[in-house]
C-alpha positions in Angstrom: 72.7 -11.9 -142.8 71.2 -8.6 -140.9 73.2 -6.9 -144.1 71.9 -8.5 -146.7 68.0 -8.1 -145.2 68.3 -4.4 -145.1 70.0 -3.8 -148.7 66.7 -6.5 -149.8 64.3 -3.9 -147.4 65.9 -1.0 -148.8 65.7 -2.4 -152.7 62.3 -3.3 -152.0 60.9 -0.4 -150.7 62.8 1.9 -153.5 60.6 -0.2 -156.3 57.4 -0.1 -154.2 58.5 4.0 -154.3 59.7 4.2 -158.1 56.3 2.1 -158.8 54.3 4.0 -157.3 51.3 4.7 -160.1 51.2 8.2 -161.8 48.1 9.3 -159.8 50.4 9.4 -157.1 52.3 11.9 -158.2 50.2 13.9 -159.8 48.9 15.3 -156.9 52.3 15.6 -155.1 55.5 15.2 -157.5 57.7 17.4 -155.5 57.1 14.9 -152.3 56.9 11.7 -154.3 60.8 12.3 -156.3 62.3 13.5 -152.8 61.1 10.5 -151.3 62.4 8.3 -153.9 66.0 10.3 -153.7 65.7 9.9 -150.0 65.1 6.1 -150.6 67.7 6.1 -152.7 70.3 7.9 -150.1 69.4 5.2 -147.1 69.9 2.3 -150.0 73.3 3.7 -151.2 74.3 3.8 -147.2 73.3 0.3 -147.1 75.5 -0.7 -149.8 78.3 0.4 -148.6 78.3 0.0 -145.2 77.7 3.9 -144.1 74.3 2.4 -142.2 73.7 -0.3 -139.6 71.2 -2.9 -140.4 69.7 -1.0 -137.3 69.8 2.8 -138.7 68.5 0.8 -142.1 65.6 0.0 -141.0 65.1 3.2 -138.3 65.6 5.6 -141.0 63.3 3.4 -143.6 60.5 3.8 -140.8 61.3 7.2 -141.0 60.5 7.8 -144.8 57.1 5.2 -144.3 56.1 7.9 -141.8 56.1 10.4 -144.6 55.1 8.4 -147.1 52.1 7.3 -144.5 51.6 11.6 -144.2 51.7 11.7 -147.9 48.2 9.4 -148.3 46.4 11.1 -145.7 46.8 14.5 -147.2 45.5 13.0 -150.3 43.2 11.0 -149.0 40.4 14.1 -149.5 41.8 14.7 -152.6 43.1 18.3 -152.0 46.4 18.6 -150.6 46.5 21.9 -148.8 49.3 24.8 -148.7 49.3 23.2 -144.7 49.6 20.0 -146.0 52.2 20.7 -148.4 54.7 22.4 -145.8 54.1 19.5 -143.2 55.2 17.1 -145.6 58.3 19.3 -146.3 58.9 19.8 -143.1 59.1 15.9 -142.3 61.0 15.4 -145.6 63.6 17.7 -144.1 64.0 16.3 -140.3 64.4 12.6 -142.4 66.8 14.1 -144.6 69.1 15.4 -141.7 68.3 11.7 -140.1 69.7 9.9 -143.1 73.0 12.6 -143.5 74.1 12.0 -139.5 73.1 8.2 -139.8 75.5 8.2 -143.0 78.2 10.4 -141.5 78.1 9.0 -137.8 80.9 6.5 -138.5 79.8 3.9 -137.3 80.2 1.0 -140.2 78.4 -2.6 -140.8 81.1 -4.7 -140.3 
């Protein structure tokens, strides 16, 4: 059951991501497409059983941390150089998160 909520988080979150309207990614494409590949990465882990229904949903906080980052930047409508390598920067801690949650070896049995 735990399983099967986290694949429907994960799915859910990757549309609410894919959706997201083209004035979002105007302003930051480079963020907005990693995001949705990251998505995609903790999704795929899901599937097939690399991630616990616990690092699911730790890692999916994770990326609404940066996605949360993401609006506030733009919220001015300018996102600064600063701005810009802040974002990377949490993009690349989550993206070492989601490669040791997916190579940890621990399984969803």
């Amino acid at each position: 059951m735990h399983r099967t909520l986290s694949i429907l988080a994960a799915v859910a979150l990757t549309t609410c991501l894919a959706g997201a309207s083209l004035a979002d990614t105007t302003a930051t494409p480079r963020v907005h497409h990693r995001q949705v590949r990251q998505q995609e990465r903790i999704a795929q882990g899901a599937r097939s059983g690399q991630l616990t229904p616990r690092e699911t949903a730790r890692l999916e906080a994770g990326q609404g941390h940066v996605e949360r980052m993401k609006e506030r930047a733009k919220a001015d409508g300018v996102v600064t150089a600063r701005e810009r390598a802040r974002l990377a920067h949490a993009q690349n801690a989550q993206s070492r998160h989601i490669a040791r949650a997916r190579h940890n070896h621990r399984r969803d049995a």
